[in-house]
Every structure is written in structure tokens, then in C-alpha cells.
N, CA, C and O atoms as a GROMACS GRO file, in nm:
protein
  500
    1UNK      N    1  11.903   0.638  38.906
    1UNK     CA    2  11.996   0.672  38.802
    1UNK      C    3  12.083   0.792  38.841
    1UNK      O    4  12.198   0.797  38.798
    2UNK      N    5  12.030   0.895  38.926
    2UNK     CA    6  12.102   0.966  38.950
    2UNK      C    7  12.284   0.973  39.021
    2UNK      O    8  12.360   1.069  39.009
    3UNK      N    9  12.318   0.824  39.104
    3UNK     CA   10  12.451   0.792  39.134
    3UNK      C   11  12.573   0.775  39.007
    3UNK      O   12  12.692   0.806  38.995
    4UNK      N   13  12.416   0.676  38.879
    4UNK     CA   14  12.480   0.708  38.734
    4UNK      C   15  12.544   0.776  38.657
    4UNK      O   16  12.632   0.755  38.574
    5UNK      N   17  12.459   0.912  38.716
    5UNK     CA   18  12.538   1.022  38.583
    5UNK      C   19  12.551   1.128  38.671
    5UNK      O   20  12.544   1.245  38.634
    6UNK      N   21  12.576   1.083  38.822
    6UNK     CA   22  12.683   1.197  38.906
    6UNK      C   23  12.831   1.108  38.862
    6UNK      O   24  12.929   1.175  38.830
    7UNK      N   25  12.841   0.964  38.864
    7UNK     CA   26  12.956   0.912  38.832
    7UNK      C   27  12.988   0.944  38.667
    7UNK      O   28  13.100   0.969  38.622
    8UNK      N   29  12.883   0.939  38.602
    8UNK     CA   30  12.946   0.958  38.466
    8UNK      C   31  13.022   1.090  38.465
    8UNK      O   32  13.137   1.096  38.422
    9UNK      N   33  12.942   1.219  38.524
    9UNK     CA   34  13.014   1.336  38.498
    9UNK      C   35  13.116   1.367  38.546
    9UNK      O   36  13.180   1.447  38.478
   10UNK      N   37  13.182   1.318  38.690
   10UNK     CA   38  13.283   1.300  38.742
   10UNK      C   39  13.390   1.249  38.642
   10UNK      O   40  13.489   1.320  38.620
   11UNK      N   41  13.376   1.137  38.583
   11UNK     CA   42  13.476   1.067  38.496
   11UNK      C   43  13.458   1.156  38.358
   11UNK      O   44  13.559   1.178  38.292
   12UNK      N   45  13.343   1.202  38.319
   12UNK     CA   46  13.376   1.325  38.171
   12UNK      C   47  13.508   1.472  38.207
   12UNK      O   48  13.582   1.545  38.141
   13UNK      N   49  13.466   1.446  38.374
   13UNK     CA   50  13.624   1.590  38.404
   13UNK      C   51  13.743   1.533  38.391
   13UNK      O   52  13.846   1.586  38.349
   14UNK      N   53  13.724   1.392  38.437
   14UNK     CA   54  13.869   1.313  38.434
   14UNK      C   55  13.894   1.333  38.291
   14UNK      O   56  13.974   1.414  38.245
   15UNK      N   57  13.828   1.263  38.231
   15UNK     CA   58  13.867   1.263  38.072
   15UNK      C   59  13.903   1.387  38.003
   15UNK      O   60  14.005   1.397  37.934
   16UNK      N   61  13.797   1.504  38.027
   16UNK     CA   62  13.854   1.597  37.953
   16UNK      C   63  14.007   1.708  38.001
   16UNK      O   64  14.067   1.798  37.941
   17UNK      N   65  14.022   1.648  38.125
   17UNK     CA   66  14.121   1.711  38.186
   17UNK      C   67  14.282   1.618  38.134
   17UNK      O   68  14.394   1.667  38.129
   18UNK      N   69  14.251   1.504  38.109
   18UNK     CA   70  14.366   1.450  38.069
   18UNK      C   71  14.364   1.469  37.899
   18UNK      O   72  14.463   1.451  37.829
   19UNK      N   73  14.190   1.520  37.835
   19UNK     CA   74  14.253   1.541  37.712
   19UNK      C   75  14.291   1.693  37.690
   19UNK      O   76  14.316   1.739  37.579
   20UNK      N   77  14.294   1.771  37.815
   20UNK     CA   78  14.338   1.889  37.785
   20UNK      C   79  14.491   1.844  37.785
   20UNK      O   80  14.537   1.851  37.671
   21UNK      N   81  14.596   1.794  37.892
   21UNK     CA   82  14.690   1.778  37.875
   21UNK      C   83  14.766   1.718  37.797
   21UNK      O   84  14.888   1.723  37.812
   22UNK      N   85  14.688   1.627  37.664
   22UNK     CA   86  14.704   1.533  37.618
   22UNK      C   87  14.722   1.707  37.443
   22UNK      O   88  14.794   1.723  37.345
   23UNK      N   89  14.635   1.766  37.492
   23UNK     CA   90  14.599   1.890  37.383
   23UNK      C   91  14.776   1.962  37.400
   23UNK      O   92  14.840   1.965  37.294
   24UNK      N   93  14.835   2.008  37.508
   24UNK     CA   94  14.945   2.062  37.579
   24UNK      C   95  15.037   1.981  37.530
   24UNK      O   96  15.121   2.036  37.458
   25UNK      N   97  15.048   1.862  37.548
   25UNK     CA   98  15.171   1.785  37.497
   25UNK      C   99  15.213   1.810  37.337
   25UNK      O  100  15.326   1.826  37.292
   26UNK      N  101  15.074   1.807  37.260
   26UNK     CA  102  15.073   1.833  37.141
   26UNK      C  103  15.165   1.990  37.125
   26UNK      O  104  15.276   2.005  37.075
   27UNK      N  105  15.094   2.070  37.173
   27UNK     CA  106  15.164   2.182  37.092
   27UNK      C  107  15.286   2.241  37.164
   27UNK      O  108  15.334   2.349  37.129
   28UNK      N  109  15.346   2.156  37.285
   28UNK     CA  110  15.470   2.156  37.284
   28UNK      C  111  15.596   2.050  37.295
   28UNK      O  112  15.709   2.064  37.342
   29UNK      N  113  15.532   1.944  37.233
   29UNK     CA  114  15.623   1.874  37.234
   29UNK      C  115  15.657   1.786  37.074
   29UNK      O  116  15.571   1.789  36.985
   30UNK      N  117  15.801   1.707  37.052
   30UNK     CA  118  15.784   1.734  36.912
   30UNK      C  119  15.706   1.662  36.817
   30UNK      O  120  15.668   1.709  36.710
   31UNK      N  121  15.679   1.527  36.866
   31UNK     CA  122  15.598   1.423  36.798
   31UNK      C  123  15.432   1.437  36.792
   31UNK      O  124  15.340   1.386  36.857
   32UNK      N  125  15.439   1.541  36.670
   32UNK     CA  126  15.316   1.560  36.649
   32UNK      C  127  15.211   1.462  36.621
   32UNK      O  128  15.108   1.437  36.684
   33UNK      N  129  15.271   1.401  36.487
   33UNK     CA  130  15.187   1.309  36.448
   33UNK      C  131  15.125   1.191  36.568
   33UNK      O  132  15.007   1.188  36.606
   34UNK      N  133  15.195   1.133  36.599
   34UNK     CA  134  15.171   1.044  36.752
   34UNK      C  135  15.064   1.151  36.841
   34UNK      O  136  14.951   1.101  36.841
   35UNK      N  137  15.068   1.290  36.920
   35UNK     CA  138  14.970   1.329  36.943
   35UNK      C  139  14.809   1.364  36.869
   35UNK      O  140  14.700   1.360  36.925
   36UNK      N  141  14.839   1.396  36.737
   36UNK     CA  142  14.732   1.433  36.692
   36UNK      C  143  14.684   1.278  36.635
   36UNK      O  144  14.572   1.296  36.589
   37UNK      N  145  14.721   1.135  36.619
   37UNK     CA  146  14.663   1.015  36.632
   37UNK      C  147  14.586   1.009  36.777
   37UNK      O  148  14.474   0.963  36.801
   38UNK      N  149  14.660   1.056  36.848
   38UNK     CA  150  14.599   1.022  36.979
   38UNK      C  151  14.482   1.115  37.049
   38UNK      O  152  14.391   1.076  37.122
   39UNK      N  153  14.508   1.239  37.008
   39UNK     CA  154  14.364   1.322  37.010
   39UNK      C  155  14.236   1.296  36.911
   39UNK      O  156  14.126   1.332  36.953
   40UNK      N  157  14.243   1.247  36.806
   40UNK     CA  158  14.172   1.157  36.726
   40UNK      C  159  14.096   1.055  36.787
   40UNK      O  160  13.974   1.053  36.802
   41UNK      N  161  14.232   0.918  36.842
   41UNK     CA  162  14.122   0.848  36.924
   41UNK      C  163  14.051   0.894  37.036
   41UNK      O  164  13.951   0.838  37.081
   42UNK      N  165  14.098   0.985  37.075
   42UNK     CA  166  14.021   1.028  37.230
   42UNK      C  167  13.924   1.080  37.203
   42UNK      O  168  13.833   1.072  37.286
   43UNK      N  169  13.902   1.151  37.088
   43UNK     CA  170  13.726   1.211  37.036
   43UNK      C  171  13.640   1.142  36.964
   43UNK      O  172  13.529   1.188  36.936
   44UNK      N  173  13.679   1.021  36.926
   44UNK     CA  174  13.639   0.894  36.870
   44UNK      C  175  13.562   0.803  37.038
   44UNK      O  176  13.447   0.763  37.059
   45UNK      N  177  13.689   0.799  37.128
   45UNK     CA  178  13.652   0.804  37.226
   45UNK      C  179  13.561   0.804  37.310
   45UNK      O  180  13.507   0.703  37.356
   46UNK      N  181  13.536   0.915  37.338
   46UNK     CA  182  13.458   1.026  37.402
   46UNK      C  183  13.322   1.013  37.309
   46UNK      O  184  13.217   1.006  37.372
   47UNK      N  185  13.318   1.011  37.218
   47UNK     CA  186  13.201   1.033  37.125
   47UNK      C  187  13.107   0.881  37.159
   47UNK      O  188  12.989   0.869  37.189
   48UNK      N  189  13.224   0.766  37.138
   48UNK     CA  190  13.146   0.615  37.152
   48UNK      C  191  13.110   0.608  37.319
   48UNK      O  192  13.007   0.547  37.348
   49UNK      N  193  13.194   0.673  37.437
   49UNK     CA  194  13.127   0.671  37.591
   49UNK      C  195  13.007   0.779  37.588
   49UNK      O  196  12.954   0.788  37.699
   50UNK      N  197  12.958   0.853  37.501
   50UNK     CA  198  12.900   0.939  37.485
   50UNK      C  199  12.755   0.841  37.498
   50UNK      O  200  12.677   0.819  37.591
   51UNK      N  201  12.764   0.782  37.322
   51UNK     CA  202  12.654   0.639  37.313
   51UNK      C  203  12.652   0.567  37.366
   51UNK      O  204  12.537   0.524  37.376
   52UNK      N  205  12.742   0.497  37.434
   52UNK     CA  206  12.688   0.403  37.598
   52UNK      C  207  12.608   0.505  37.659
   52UNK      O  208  12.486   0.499  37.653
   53UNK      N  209  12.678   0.613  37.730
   53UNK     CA  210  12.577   0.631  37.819
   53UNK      C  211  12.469   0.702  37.791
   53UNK      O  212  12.406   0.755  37.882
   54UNK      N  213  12.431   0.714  37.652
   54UNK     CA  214  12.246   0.770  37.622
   54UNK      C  215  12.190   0.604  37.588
   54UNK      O  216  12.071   0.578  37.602
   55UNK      N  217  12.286   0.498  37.544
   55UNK     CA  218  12.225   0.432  37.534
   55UNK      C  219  12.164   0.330  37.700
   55UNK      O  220  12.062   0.269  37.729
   56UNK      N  221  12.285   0.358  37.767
   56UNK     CA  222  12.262   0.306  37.940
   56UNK      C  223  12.137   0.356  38.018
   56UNK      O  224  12.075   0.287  38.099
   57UNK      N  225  12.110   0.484  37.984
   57UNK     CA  226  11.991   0.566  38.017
   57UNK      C  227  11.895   0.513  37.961
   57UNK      O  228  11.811   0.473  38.042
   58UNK      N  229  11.864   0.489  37.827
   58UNK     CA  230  11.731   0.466  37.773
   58UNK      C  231  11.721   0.304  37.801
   58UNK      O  232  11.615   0.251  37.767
   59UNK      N  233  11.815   0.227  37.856
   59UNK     CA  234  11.810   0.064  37.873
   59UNK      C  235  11.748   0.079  38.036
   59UNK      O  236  11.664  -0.006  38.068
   60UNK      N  237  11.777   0.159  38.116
   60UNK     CA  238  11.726   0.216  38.234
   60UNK      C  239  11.561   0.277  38.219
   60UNK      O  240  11.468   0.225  38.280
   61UNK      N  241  11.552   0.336  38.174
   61UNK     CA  242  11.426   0.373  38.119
   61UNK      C  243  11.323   0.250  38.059
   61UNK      O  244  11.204   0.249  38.092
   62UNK      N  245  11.366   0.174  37.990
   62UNK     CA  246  11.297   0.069  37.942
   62UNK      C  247  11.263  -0.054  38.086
   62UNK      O  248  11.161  -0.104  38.135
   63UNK      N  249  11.405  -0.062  38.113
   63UNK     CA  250  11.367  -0.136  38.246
   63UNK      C  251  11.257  -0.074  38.382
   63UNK      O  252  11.203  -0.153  38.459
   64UNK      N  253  11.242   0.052  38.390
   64UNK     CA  254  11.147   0.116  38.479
   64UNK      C  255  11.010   0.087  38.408
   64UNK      O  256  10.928   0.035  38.484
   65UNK      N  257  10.955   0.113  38.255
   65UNK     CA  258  10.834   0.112  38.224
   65UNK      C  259  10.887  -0.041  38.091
   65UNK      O  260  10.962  -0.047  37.993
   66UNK      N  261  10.806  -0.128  38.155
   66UNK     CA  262  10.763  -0.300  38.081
   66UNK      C  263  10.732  -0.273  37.971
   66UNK      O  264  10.784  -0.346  37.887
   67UNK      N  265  10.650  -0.180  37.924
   67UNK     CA  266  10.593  -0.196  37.806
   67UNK      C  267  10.699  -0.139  37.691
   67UNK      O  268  10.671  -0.181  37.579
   68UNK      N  269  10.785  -0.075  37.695
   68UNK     CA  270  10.859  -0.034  37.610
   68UNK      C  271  10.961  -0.125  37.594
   68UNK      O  272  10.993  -0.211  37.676
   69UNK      N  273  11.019  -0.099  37.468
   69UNK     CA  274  11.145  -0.198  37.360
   69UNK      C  275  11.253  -0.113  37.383
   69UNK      O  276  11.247   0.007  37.410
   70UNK      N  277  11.346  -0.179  37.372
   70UNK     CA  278  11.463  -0.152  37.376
   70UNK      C  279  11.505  -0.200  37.248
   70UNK      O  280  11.505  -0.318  37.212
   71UNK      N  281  11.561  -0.043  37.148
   71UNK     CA  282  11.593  -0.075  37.006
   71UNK      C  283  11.742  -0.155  37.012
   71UNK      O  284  11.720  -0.276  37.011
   72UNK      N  285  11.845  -0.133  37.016
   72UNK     CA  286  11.946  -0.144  36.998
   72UNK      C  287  12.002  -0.124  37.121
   72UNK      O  288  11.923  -0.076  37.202
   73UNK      N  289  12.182  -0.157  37.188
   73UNK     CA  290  12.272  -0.112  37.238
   73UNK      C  291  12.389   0.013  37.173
   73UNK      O  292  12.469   0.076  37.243
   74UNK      N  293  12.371   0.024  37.025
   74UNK     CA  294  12.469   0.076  36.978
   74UNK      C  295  12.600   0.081  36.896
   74UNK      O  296  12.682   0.149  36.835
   75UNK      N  297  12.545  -0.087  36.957
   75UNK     CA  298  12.716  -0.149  36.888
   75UNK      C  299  12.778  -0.090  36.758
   75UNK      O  300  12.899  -0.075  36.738
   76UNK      N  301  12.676  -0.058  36.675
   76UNK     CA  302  12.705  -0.057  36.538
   76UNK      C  303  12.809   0.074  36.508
   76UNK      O  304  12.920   0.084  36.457
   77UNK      N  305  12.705   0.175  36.572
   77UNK     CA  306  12.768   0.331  36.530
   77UNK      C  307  12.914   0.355  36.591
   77UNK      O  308  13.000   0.415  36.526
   78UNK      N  309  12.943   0.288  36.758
   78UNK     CA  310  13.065   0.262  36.788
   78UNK      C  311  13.176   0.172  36.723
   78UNK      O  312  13.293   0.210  36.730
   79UNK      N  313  13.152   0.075  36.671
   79UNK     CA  314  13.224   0.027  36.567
   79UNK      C  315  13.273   0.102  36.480
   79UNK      O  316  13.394   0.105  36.457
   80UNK      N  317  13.179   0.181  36.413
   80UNK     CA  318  13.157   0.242  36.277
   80UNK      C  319  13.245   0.351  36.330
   80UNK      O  320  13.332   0.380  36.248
   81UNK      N  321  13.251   0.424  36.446
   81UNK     CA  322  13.305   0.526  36.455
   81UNK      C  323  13.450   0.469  36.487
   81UNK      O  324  13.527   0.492  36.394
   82UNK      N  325  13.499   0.411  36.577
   82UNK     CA  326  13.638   0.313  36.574
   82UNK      C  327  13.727   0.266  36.458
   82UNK      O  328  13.849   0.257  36.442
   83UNK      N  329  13.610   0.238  36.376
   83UNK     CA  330  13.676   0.178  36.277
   83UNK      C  331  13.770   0.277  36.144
   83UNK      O  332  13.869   0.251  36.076
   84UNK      N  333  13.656   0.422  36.155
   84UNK     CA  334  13.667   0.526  36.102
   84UNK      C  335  13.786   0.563  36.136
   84UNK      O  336  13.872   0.541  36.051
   85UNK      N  337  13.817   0.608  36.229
   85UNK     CA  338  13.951   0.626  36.316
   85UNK      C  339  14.102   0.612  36.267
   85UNK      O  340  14.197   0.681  36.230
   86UNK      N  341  14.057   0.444  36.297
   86UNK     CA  342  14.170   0.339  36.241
   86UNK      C  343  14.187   0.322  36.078
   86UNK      O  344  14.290   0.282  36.024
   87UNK      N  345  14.058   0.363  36.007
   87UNK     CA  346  14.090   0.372  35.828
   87UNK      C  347  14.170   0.506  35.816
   87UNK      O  348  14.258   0.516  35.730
   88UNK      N  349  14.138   0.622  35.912
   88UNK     CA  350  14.159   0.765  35.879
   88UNK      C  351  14.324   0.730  35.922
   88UNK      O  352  14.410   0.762  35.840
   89UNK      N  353  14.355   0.683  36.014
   89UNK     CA  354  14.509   0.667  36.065
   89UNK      C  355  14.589   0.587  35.973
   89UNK      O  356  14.709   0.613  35.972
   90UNK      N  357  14.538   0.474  35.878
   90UNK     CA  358  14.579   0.426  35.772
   90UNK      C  359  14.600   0.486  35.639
   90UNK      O  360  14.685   0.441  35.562
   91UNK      N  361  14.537   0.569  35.616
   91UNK     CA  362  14.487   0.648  35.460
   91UNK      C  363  14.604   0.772  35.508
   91UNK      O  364  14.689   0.759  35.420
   92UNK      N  365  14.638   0.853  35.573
   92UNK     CA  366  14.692   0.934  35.630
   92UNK      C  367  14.803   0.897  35.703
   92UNK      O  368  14.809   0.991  35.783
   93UNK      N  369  14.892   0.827  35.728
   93UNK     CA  370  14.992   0.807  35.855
   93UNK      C  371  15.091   0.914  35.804
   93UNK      O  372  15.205   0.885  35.838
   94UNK      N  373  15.084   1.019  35.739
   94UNK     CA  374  15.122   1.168  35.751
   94UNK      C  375  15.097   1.259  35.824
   94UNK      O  376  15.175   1.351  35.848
   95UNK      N  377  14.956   1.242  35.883
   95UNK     CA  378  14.890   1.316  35.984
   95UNK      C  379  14.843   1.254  36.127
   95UNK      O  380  14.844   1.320  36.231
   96UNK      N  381  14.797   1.101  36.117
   96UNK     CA  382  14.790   1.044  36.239
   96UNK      C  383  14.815   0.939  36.241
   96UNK      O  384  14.776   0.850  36.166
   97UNK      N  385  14.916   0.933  36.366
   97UNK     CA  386  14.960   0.777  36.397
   97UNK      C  387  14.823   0.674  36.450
   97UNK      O  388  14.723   0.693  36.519
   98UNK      N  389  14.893   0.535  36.362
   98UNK     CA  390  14.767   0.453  36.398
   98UNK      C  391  14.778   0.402  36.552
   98UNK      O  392  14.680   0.364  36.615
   99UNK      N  393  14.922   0.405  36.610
   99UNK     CA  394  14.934   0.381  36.760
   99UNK      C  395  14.862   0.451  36.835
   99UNK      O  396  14.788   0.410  36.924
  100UNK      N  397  14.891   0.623  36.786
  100UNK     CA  398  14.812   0.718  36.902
  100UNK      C  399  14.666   0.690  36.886
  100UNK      O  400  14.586   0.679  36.979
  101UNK      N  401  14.641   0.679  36.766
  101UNK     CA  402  14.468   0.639  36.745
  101UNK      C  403  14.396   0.517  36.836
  101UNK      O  404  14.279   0.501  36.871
  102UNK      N  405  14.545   0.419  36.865
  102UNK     CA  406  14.470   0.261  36.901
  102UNK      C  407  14.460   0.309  37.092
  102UNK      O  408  14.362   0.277  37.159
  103UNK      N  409  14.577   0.386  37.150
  103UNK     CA  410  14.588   0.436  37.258
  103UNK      C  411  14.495   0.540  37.262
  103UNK      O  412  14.441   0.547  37.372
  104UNK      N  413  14.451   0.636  37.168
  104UNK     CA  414  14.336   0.727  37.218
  104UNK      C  415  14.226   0.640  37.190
  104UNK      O  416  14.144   0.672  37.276
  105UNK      N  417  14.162   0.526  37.101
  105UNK     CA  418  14.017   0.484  37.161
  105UNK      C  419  14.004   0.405  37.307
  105UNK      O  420  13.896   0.358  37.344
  106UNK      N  421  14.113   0.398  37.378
  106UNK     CA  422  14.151   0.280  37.482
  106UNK      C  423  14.126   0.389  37.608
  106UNK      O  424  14.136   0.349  37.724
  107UNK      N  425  14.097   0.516  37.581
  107UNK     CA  426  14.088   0.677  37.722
  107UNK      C  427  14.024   0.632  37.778
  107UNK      O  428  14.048   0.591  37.892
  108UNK      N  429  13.883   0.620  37.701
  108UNK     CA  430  13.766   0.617  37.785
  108UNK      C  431  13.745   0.463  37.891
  108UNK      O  432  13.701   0.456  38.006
  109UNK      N  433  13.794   0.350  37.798
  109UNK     CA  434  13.757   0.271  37.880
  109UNK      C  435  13.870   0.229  38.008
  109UNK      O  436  13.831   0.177  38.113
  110UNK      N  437  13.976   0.254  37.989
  110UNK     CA  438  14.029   0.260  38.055
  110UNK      C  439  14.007   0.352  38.228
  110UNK      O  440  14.003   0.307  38.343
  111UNK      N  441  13.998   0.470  38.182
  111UNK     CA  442  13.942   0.550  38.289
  111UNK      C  443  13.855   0.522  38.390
  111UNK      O  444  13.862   0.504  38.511
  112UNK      N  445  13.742   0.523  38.277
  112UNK     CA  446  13.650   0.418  38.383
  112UNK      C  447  13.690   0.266  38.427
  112UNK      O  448  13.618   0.219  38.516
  113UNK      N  449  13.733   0.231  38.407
  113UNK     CA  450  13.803   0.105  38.494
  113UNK      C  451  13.841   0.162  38.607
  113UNK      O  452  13.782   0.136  38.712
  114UNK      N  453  13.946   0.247  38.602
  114UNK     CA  454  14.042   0.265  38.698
  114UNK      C  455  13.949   0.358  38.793
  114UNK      O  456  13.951   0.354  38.916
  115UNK      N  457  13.867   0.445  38.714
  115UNK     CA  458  13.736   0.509  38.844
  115UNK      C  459  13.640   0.390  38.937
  115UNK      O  460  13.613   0.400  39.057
  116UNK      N  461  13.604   0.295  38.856
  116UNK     CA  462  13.484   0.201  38.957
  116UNK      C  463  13.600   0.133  38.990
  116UNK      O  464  13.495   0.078  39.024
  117UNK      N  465  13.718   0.072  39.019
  117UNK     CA  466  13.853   0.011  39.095
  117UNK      C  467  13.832   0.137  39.208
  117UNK      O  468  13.736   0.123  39.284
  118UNK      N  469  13.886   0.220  39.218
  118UNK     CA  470  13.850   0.317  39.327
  118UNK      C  471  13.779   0.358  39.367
  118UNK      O  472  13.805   0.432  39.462
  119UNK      N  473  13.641   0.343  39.327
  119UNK     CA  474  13.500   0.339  39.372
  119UNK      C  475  13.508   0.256  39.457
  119UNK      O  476  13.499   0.279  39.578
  120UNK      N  477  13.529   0.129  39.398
  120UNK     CA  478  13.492  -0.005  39.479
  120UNK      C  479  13.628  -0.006  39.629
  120UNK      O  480  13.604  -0.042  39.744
  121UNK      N  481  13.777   0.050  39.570
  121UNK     CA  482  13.854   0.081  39.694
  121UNK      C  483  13.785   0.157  39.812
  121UNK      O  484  13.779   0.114  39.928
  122UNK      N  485  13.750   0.236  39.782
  122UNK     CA  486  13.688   0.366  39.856
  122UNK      C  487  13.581   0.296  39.950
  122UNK      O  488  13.568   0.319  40.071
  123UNK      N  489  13.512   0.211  39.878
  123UNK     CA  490  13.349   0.168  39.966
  123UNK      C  491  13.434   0.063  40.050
  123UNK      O  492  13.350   0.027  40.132
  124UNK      N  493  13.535   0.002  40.074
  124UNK     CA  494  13.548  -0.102  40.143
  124UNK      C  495  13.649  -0.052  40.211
  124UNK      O  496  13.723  -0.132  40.268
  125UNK      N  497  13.670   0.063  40.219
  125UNK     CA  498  13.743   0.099  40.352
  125UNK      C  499  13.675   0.133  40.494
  125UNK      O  500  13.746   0.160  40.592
   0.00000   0.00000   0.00000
């Protein structure tokens, strides 16, 4: 597990380094609302890659020792938190755009795409 969550933490700098700049755009540039939708989804984000990977760990863990269950994947609370998001960007489109919201829950997975694509570039050179 340890290649696991040397790669996970690698991609948590990516992420938080593009949501620092993503923080920068906000307070100088003029379309607020559109940023602060989009810092929304990215901590919505961040929060649901959070529960994959405690839940990836303990599915790892279960697979090392047989005798233990594996409760859940998670699905639910990531939904629940997504969905939250997208009601809060609806109830509000004074304060957050539902675009930046649909583009900030899309950070995380995206990222990691584009990290194991260059993982996998990298090993076959």
C-alpha cells in the first residue's frame, strides 16, 4: 500500500496547489460567483477523494486479513455530499454558480486521471 498513498499524496499537492490558484483567481479576478461555485465543488471534491481513499485503505486491509467484512464503499455519503453542492448552487445562484460547482466536483477526478496517464507514460519509456 505504501506506492498507494505515496501516489495519493503526490496528487493531494497537485490538487491543493491548483486549488490555491483557483483561491487567487477568486480574489482577483471579477467573476466571483463562478469562482466561489467552483471552490465549493473542489471542497466537495476533495472531501468525496478523501472517502475513496479511507475507504481504498480499509478494502486493502480487508483483502490482507479473510476474516473481516467490508462494510460499504461509500457511495452514499459521496452522493450525499455532491448532491449537497448542486442543491446549495441551486437555492443560492447569488452566491454560487451551479457551472463552477459541476467543474469543481470534476478536480479531483480528473487529476487523477491525468496523474496515472503519466504514470503509465513515464513507466513505458
Amino acid at each position: 500500500m505504501e506506492p498507494f498513498t505515496s501516489s495519493i499524496k503526490t496528487m493531494a499537492r497537485y490538487i491543493f496547489l491548483l486549488f490555491t490558484g483557483v483561491v487567487l483567481l477568486w480574489l482577483f479576478m471579477p467573476q466571483r460567483v463562478f469562482f466561489q461555485g467552483l471552490i465549493l465543488g473542489m471542497l466537495v471534491s476533495m472531501a468525496n477523494g478523501f472517502i475513496l481513499f479511507v475507504k481504498t485503505l480499509q478494502a486493502g486491509d480487508v483483502a490482507l486479513h479473510p476474516g473481516r467484512r467490508m462494510r460499504s464503499v461509500g457511495m452514499l455519503p459521496r452522493f450525499l455530499l455532491a448532491g449537497f453542492a448542486v442543491y446549495v448552487s441551486f437555492r443560492m445562484p447569488h452566491i454560487f454558480s451551479f457551472y463552477g460547482v459541476i467543474v469543481g466536483l470534476m478536480t479531483v477526478p480528473v487529476v487523477t486521471l491525468l496523474f496515472a496517464i503519466y504514470q503509465y507514460l513515464s513507466i513505458q519509456k
